[in-house]
Every structure is written in C-alpha cells, then in structure tokens.
C-alpha positions as CSV (number, residue, x, y, z in Angstrom):
1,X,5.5,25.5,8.1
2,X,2.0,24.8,9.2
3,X,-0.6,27.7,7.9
4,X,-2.4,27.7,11.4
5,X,-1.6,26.6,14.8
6,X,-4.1,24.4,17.2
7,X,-3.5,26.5,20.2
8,X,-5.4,29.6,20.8
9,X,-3.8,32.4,19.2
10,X,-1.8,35.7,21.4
11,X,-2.9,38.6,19.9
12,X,-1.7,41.6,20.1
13,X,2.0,41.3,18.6
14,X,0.8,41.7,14.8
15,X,-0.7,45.0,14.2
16,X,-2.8,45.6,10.9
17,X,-4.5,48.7,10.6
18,X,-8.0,48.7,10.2
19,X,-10.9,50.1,10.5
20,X,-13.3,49.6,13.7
21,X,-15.8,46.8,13.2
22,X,-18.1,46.1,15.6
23,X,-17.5,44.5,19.0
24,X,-18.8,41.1,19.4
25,X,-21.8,40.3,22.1
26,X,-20.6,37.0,24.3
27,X,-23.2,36.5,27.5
28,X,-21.2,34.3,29.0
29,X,-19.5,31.1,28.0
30,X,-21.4,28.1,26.3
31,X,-20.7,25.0,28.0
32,X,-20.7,21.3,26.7
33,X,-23.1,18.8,27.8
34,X,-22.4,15.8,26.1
35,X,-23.8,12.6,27.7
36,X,-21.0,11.1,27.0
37,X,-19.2,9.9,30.2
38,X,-15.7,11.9,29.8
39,X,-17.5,15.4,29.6
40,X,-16.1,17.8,31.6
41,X,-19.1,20.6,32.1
42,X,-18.6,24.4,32.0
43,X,-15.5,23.6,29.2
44,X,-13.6,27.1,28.3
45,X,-14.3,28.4,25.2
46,X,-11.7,28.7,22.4
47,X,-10.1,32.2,23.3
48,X,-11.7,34.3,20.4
49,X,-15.2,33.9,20.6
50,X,-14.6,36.3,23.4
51,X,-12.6,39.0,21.5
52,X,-13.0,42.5,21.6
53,X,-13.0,44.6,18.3
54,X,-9.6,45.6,19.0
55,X,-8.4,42.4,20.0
56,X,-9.7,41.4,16.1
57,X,-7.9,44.3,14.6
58,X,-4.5,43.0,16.0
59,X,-5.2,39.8,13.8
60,X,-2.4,40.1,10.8
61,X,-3.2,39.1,7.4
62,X,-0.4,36.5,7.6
63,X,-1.8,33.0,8.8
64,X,0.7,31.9,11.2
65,X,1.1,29.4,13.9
66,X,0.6,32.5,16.3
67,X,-2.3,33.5,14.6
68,X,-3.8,30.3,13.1
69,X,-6.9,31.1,10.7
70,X,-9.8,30.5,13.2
71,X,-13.1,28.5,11.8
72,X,-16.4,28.3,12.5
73,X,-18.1,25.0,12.0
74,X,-22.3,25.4,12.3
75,X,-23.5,21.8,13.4
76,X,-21.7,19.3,15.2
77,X,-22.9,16.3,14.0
78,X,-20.7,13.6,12.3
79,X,-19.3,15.5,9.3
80,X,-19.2,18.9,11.6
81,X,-17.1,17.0,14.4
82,X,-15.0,15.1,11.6
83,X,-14.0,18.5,9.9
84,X,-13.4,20.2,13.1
85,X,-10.5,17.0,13.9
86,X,-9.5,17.7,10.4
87,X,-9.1,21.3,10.7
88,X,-7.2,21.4,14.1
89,X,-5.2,18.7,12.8
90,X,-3.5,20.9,10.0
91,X,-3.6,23.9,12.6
92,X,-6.6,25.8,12.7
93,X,-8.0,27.0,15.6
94,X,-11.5,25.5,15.5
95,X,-15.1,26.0,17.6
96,X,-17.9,23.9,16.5
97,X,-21.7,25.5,17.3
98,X,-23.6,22.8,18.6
99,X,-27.7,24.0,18.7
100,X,-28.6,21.1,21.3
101,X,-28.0,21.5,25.0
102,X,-27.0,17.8,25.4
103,X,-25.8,14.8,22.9
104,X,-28.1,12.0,23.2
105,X,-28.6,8.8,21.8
106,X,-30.2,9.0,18.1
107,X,-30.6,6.8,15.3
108,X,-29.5,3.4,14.2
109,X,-26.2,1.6,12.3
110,X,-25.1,3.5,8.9
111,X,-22.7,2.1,6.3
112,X,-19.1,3.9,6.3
113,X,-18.3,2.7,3.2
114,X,-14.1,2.0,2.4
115,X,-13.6,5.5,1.0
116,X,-14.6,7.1,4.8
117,X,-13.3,4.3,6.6
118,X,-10.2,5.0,4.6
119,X,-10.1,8.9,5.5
120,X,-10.8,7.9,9.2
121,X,-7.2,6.4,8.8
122,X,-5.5,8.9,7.1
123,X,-6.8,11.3,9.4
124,X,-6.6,9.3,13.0
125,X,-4.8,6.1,13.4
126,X,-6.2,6.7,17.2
127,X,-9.7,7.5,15.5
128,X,-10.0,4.7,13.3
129,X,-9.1,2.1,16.1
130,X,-11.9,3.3,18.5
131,X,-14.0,3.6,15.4
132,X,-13.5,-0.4,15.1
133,X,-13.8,-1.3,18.7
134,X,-18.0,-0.2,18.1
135,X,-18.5,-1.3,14.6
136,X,-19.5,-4.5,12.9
137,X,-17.6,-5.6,9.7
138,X,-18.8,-6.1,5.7
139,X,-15.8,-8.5,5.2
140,X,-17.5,-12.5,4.9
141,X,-21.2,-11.0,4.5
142,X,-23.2,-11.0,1.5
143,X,-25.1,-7.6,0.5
144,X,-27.6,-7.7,-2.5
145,X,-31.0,-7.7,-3.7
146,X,-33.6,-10.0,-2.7
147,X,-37.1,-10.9,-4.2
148,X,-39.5,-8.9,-1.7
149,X,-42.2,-11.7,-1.9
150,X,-40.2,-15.2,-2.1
151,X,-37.2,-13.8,-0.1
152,X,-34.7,-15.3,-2.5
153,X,-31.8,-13.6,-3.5
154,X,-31.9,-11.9,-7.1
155,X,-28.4,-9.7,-7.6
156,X,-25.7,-9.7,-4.9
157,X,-23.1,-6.8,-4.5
158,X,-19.4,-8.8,-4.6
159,X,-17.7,-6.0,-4.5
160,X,-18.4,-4.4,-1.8
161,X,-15.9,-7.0,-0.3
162,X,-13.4,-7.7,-3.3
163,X,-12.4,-4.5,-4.2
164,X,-11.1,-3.4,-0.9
165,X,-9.6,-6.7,-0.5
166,X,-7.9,-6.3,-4.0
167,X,-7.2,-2.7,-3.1
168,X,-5.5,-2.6,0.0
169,X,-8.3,-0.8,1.6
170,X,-10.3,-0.9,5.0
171,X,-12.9,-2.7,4.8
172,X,-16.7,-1.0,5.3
173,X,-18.2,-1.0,8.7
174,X,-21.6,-0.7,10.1
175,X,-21.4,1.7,12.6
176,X,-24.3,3.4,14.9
177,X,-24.5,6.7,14.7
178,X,-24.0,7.7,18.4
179,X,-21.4,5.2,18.3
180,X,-19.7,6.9,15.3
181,X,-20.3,10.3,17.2
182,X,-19.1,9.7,21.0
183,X,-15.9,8.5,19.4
184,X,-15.7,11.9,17.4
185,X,-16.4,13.7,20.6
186,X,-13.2,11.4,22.6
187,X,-11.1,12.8,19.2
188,X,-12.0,16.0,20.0
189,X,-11.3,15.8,24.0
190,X,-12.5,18.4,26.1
191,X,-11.3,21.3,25.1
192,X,-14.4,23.8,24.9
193,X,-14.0,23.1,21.3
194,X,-17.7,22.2,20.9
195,X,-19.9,24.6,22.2
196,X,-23.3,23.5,23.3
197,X,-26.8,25.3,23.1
198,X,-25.0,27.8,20.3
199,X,-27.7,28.0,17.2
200,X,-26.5,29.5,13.6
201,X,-29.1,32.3,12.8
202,X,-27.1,34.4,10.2
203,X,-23.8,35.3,8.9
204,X,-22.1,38.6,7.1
205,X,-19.4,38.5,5.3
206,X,-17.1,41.1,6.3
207,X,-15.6,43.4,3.8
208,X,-11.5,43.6,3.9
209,X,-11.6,47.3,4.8
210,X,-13.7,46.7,8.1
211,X,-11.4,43.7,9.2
212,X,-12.5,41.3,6.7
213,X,-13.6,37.5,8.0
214,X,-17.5,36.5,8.6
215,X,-19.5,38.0,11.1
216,X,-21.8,35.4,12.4
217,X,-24.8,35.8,14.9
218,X,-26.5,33.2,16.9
219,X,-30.3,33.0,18.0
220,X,-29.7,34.0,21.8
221,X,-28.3,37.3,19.9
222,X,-24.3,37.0,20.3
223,X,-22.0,37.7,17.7
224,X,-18.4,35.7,17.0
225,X,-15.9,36.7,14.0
226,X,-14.1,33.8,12.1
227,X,-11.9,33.5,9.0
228,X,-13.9,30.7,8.2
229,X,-18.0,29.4,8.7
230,X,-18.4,25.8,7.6
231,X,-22.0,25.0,7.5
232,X,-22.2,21.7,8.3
233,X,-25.8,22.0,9.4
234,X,-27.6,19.2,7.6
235,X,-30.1,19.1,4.8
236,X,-32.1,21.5,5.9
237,X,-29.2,23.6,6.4
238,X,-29.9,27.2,7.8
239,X,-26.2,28.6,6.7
240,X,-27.7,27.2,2.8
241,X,-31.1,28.6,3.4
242,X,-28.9,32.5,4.0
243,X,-26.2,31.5,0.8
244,X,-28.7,30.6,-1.6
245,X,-31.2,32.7,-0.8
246,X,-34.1,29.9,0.0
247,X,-37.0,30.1,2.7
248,X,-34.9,30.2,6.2
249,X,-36.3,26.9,8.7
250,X,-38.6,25.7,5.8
251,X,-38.8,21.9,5.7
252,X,-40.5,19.6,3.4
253,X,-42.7,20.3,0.2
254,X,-41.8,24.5,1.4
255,X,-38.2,23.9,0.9
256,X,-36.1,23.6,-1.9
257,X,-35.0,19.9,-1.3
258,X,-36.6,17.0,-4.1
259,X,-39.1,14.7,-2.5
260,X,-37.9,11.0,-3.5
261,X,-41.4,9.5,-4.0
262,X,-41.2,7.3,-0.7
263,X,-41.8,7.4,2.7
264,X,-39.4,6.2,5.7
265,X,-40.0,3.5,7.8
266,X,-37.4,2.3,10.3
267,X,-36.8,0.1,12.9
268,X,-34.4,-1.3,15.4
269,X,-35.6,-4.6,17.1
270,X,-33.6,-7.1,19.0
271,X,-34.1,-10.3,16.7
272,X,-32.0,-13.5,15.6
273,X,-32.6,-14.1,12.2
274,X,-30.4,-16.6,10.3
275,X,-28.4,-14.6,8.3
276,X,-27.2,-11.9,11.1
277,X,-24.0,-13.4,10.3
278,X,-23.8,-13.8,7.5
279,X,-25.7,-10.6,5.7
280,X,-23.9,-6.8,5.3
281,X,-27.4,-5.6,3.8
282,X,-30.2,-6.7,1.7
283,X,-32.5,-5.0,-0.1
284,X,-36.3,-6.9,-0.4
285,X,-37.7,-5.5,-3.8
286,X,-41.8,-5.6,-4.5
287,X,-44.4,-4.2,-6.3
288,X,-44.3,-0.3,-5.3
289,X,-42.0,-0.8,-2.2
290,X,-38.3,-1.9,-1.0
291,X,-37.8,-3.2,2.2
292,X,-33.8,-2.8,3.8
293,X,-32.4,-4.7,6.6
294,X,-29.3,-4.4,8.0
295,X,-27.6,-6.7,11.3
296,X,-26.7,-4.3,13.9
297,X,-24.7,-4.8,16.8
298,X,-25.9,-6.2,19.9
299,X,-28.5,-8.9,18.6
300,X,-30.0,-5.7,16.7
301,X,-31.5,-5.7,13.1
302,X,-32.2,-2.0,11.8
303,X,-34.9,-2.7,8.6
304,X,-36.2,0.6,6.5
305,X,-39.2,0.6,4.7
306,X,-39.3,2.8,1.5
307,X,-43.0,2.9,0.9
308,X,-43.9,4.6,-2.4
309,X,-45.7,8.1,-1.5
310,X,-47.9,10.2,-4.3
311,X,-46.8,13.2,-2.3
312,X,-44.8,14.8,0.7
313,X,-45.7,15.9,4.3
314,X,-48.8,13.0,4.9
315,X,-49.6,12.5,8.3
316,X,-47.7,10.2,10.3
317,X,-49.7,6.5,10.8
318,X,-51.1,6.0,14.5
319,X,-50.2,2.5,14.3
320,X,-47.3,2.1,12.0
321,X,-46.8,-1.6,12.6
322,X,-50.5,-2.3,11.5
323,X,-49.9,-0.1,8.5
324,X,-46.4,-2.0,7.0
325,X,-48.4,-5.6,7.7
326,X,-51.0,-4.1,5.9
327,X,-49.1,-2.1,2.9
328,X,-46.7,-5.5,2.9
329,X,-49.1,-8.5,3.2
330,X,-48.0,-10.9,1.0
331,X,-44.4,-10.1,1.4
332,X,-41.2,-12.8,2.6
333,X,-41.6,-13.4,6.3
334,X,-37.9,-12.6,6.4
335,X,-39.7,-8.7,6.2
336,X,-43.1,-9.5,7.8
337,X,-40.9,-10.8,11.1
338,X,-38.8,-7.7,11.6
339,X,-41.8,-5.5,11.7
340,X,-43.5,-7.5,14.0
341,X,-40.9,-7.7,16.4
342,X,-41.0,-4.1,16.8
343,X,-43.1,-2.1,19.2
344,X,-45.3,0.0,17.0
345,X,-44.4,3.5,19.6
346,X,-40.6,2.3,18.5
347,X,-41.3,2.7,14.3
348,X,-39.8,5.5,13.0
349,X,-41.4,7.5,9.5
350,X,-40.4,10.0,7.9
351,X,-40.4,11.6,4.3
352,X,-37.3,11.3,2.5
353,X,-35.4,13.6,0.4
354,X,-32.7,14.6,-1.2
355,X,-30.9,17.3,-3.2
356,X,-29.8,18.2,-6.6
357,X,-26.4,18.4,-7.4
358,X,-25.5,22.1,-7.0
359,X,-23.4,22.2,-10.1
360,X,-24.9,25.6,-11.7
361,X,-24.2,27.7,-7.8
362,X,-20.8,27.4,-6.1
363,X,-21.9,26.4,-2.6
364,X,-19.0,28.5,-1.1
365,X,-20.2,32.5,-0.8
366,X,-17.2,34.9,0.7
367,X,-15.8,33.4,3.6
368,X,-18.5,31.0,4.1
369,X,-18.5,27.5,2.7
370,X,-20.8,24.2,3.1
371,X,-20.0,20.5,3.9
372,X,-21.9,17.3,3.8
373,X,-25.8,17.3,3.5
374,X,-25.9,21.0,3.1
375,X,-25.1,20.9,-0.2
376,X,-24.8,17.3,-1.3
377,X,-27.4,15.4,0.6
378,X,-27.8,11.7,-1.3
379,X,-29.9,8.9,-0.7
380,X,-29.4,6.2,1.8
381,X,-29.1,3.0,-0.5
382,X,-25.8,4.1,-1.9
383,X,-24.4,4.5,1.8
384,X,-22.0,7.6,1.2
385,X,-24.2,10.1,2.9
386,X,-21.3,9.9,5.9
387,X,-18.4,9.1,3.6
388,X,-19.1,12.2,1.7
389,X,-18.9,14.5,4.4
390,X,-15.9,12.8,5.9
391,X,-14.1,13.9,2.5
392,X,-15.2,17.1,2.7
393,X,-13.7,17.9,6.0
394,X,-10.5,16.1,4.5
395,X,-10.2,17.8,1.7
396,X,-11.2,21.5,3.2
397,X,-8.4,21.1,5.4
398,X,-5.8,20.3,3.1
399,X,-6.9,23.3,0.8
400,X,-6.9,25.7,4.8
401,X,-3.5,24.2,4.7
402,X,-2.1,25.7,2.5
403,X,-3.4,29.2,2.8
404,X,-0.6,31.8,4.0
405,X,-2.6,35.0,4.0
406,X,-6.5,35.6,5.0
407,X,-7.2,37.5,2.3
408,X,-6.7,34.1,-0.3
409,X,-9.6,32.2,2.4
410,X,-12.1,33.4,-0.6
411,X,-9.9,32.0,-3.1
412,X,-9.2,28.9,-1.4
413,X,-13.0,28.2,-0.4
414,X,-13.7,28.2,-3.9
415,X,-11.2,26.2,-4.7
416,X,-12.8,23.4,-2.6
417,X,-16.3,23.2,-4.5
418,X,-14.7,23.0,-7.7
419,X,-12.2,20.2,-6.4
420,X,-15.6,18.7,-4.9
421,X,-18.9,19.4,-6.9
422,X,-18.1,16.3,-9.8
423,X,-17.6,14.0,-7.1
424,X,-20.0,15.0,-4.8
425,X,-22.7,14.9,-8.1
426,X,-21.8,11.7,-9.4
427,X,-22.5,10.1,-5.9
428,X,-25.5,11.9,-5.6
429,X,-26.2,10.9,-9.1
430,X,-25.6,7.4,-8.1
431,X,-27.7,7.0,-5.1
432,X,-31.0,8.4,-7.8
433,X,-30.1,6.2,-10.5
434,X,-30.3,3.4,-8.0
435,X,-33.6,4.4,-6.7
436,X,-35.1,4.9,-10.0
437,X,-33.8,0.9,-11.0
438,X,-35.8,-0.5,-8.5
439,X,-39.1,1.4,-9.5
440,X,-38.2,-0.1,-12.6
441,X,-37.3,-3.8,-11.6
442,X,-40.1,-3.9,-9.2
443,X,-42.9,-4.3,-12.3
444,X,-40.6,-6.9,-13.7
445,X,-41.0,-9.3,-10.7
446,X,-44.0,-11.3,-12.6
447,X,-41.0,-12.5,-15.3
448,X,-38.1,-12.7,-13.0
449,X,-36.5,-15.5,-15.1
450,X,-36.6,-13.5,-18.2
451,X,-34.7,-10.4,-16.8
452,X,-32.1,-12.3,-14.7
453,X,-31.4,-13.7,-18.0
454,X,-30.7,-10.9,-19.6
455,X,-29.8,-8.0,-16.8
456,X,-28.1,-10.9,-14.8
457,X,-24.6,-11.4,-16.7
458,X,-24.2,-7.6,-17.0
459,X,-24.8,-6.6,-13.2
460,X,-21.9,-7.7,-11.4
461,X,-20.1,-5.3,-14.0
462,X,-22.6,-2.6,-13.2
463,X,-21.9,-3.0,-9.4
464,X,-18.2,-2.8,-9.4
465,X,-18.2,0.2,-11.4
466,X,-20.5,1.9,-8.9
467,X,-19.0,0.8,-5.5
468,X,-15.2,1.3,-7.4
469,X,-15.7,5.2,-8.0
470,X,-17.4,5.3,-4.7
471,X,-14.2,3.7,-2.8
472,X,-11.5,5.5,-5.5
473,X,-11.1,8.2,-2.6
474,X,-8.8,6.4,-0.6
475,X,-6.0,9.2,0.9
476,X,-4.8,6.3,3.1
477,X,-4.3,2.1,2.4
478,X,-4.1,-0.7,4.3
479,X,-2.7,-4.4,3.7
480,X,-5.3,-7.1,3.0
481,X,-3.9,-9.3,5.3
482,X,-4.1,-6.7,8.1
483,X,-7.8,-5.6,7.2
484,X,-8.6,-8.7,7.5
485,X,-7.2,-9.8,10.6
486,X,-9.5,-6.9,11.9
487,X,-12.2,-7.7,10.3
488,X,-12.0,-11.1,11.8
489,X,-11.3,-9.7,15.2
490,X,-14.3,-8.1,14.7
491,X,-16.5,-10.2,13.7
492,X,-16.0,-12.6,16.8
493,X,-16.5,-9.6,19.3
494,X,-19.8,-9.1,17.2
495,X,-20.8,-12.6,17.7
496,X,-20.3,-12.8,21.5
497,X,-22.1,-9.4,21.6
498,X,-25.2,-10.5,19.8
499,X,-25.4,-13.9,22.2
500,X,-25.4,-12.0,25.1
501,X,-28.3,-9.5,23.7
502,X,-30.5,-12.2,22.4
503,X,-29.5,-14.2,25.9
504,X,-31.0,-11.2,27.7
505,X,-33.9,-10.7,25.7
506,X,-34.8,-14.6,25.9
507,X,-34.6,-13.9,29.6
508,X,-36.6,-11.2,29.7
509,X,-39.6,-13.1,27.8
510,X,-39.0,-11.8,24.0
511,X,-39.0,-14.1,21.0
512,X,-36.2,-13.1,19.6
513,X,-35.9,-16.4,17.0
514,X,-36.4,-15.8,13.3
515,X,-37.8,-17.8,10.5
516,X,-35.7,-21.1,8.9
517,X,-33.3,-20.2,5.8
518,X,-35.0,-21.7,2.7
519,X,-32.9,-20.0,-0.1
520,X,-29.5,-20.7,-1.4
521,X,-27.2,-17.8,-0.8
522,X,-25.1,-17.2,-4.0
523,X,-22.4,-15.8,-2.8
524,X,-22.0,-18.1,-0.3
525,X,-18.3,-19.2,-1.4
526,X,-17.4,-15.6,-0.2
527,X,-18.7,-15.7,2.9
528,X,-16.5,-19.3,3.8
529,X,-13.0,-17.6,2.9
C-alpha cells in the first residue's frame, strides 16, 4: 500500500496523544495567480494549512492513505513544482509556497539534458509529451567548442547525441524556462496546490513530545505544520541560510556561495544565423572570455557572455551592448552579430556563482531537507542545473514512499543526501573542471595546431565519459527508433516556427539575416543521418 494518499486527509479518526502545540495563524486563504491561461483564481488551499492544534494532534504516527505525510515545498520554481508532481504522485499530500503574487514570463531556453528528460518520462508520460510540444531537439545538431576569434570549430561534443541513441534514452531538449514551467503548472492542475504570495521566513523543527513535524512561518506572520519542508528555494536559498546557519537574504560576495571569476551576459534576439539548424550549442573560446550561443525556438538565439571578472558585485554597464563590442572586438562575427542584434535595454548581466559540494554537512536538518540549487547549485556549461533538481524530487519521493511511520521522516530525509551528495558533487565537480579548461585553453589559442594535436585524439574520450555519468540516471528508457521519430517531429515544428518569426520580424523592418558559413562543420556526417 501507498505510504500517503493525494487527497486531503480526514482527521479526527486516529487519535495520538500529545501534548498541545501551538495553533497555527492562517489570515485567510492564499490564492494562485498564475498568468497562465487555465488559472482558476482564489484556488482552495490543501485542507491542513488551515488546521487547528487539535485537528494536528489527531494526526497518527502511522502514514496512511487517510493520513498521507503532508509536505511543504518552499519555492515553486522548476525543481519545486517537479518534486511537488513527484510527491503527490507516490501519495503525499503536497502545498508548494510560492513568494511571487503572479508567474510571469522569465528567462530564456535551458538544456534538459537525457538524464531529466528521462525522469520527465518515468514520472509523466502526460508531462513529457507537453514537455516536447514547446521544446526544440539536440538530435542532428552539432554542440562543441569553437575558436572565439576565427569562428571555426575546435572540439565537438558527439555524444551528446550517440549515447542516448545507443542507450535507448530521450534525447535532450532545449526548453524555455516559462515553457518548462507553465507545463509544470498544467501537471499540477488547479488544485490550490501552489499557493501564491506565501514567503518562507523560518522553520522549527518540532520535537516528538509536542506533536513532532516542522513548524514553519511565513513573512506576512502565519504559521503551517508539515511532516516535511523541502527547500527548494534556489541558490540563495533562505530555508539553507536557517539550516546551515549562514547570513539570512545575503547575496553575493556577503554570502557563502563561490564567485566563478565571470560575469553574465545574456541575450535573446530574434536572428537567422546559418547554423540555427544545424547547432545544439557552441561554445566561442578567447583570450580571457567564452562566448555561448544556443538556437531558441521561434527564430530566437539566446548567446551568454562569460566575461572574466577580478571580483564580485561591479556595477552593472549603462550600455552593455557597447561594452561586449568593446571587451570582444576582434572576435568571430558569428558573436559580434548576436550582440548587435540585441537592444542594449534587452542584455541581461549578472555575477555568476556557484556552490561547493556540501559533502562535510548533511543538507537535510530534522524534518527539513533541500533540493536543487539550495544545496547543489552547478554551473551552466555542464547543463544539469535543471536535471539535477528533477532527480532530486524523484528520488525524495521514492525514499517518502516508503516511509510507514512519521517518526522515520528524519531517518528517511537523511537517507536522501547520502543516496544524493556523490552524484550531486561529481556534477558540480564537472561543471568547475570545465570552466577551469577553458581558462586554460584560452592562452593556448596562439598554437592551436599544436594542442589539437595532442589534446585532440584524447577529447572525444574525455566528453563521453562526462556526458555518460551525467545521462547514467536514467529511471525510465525509450527506443531509438521512437526517440527519434520525435525528435524529427520536432525538429520540423521548429523549422516552421522559426520561418514564421523571422517572416514577422522581416516585416516589421528587423535584419534578422546572419553572416555566410565559412567553416567546415566536423561533425557534419552526424547531422545528415
């Protein structure tokens, strides 16, 4: 039997004597204000954010489908939403805490890499459709590095493509993140599940003798008891800050996150270069700086510029666009065009960080545990940052599975960041290692010939090792000649998209017409299968 149940629970029936705790303070139901089209506004909450303190002393020990273990998820971005589908999926009776009043648009394409693709599916067979219906295929592009000042390609990444195809695996997918997250939200249905304008301030674990559980408190001042709090609340994660005892809303060089040495600079234009086709992701390397673009859908191109930083927290550039022409002069016009084609009000910058592997502090404390970039936040040019935190709500749920009594949700919670923490480290370990390469190739670039020569025959060996641990989570297959069929599908929905977009734009006076290909791709034979 299932250890919790996805309806609300009737309390009342299983008495367990305990001692008074204190009553929860609820002014008034949260509502959900998704922008989303399907929303339904003033959704009921989940019937126990409302309880009384003696409607939580009724709760038994025993986890049962009439008294499902009840969880608290603190964020509800993409790995908060994922868990919560996870969680109610094996039974638990699940509210997600949602510190915006309304879900709007943000941020550009991501790579879901095989490995979270895969978990989708295992997951969501519904999920993983819709997922596909907004999402652009790897399978037939060519992803790799590129020479940052002749634009010609240097190392491409085979795998990304064989090993799936070898492996009965879903291909990866380049998804937009409010893409990725409206089709979370249809998962999830209206159900009050996600409450909006509901901000994690603090939590108490609650000792057994006063009803055991985590007390948690929100900024407007009420109070909800769970069996569970996932903090899934990011990298600068306010449910971490508490657990670990660091400076509480502190961002930046104040925090306890590592500074990566660059600055973020991102983009999003409408543009037809000649490899939107053709091109999963390329990665323009130059003295001091990389330079990442990535076909969107749409007619879109999202590019990142990692520009080398002596320190954290610099003022933002008035005029971006000026600055990357400037910092970049010299560069391929495959990256000088991109940035030009985006308004400079449109340029996004940012520092970027990341986070050591937390292998010497268990990042689950009590009753309270953490997901995704709370504890494991990796850098973006290893593509797992989503993948990750899919896995995480995956795996927390089969461990909630399995848990008969509350009293073994300690037990249990630990049990997930030892199943977790080498994974989560080697990825994160990854996504360094290949950061620190290209401040090491970058110097190199004045005798290219020489260390193709020799780095050349051993990197295809290098890159399959990589992307193969990355993808060796795979709780669900699928048959090539399926995956691909999709991935064809796919890729012809993408095409007609992308005409239509650059159509438009054409219309509405935009150049929208890239440079002329003047370099051989190598892995060109792939594409043409």
């Amino acid at each position: 039997a299932m250890a919790c149940s996805a309806l609300a629970p009737t309390l009342g029936a299983f008495p367990r004597r305990r001692a008074p705790v204190r009553q929860p303070r609820w002014h008034g139901n949260a509502t959900r204000g998704s922008s989303v089209p399907r929303a339904v506004p003033n959704a009921a909450a989940p019937a126990w954010l409302t309880e009384t303190s003696s409607s939580r002393e009724a709760v038994p020990d025993d986890v049962s489908p009439q008294a499902p273990l009840r969880v608290l998820v603190a964020g509800g971005g993409l790995g908060g939403l994922f868990a919560a589908i996870c969680l109610r999926n094996v039974g638990c009776d699940v509210a997600v805490l949602e510190r915006t009043s309304q879900y709007r648009p943000f941020g550009g394409p991501i790579q879901l890499a095989s490995n979270g693709v895969s978990t989708i599916k295992a997951v969501s067979e519904k999920l993983f459709h819709n997922v596909h219906l907004v999402s652009r295929p790897f399978w037939k592009t060519t992803s790799g590095i590129r020479d940052g000042l002749k634009g010609n390609w240097m190392f491409t990444f085979g795998a990304i493509t064989e090993l799936p195809d070898e492996g009965d695996l879903p291909f990866s997918i380049c998804v937009d993140r409010s893409d990725l997250q409206e089709q979370l939200l249809n998962e999830i249905g209206d159900a009050g599940v996600v409450q909006m304008k509901s901000a994690f301030s603090k939590y108490e674990n609650v000792p057994e003798t006063d009803g055991g559980g985590v007390l948690v408190t929100l900024e407007d001042g009420r109070e909800i008891r769970a069996d569970v709090l996932l903090g899934a609340d990011g990298i600068w994660s306010k449910v971490r800050s508490q657990m670990f005892k660091e400076p509480s809303g502190v961002k930046g060089a104040g925090s306890t996150a590592s500074f990566t040495g660059y600055k973020l600079f991102s983009g999003l234009p409408v543009f037809k270069p000649y490899y939107y086709e053709d091109v999963g992701y390329a990665a323009f390397i130059g003295p001091d700086h990389y330079f990442v673009t990535c076909p969107d859908r749409a007619g879109r191109v999202q590019w990142y510029g990692f520009i080398k930083a002596t320190e954290p927290n610099t003022v933002d550039k008035e005029n971006p666009q000026q600055f990357l022409e400037e910092t970049l002069a010299g560069w391929a016009p495959e990256v000088l065009e991109l940035i030009r084609a985006t308004q400079p009000a449109e340029i996004e910058q940012r520092d970027l960080w990341d986070r050591f592997p937390s292998v010497t502090k268990s990042w689950a404390d009590g009753n309270v545990t953490l997901i995704g970039d709370s504890c494991h936040a990796t850098m973006p040019n290893i593509g797992q940052g989503a993948g990750l935190a899919f896995e995480d709500g995956y795996e927390l749920a089969a461990i909630l599975k399995n848990v008969k009594k509350r009293s073994d949700v300690q037990t249990a919670l630990q049990s997930f960041y030892k199943r977790r923490i080498l994974r989560t480290a080697a990825v994160q370990g990854l996504g360094r290692m290949n950061s620190e390469a290209i401040k090491i190739l970058t110097p190199l670039l004045p005798i290219r010939p020489v260390v193709e020569y020799f780095i050349g025959p051993f990197l295809p060996l290098v890159f399959r090792a990589q992307f193969g641990y990355c993808y060796g989570f795979c709780p669900t297959q699928m048959p090539a000649g399926e995956a691909r069929q999709l991935a064809d599908t796919m890729r012809t929905r993408h095409r007609r998209e992308a005409e239509t977009a650059w159509s438009d734009a054409e219309r509405n006076g935009a150049i929208v017409a890239g440079v002329e290909n003047k370099h051989e791709n190598p892995a060109r034979e792939v594409i043409a299968k």
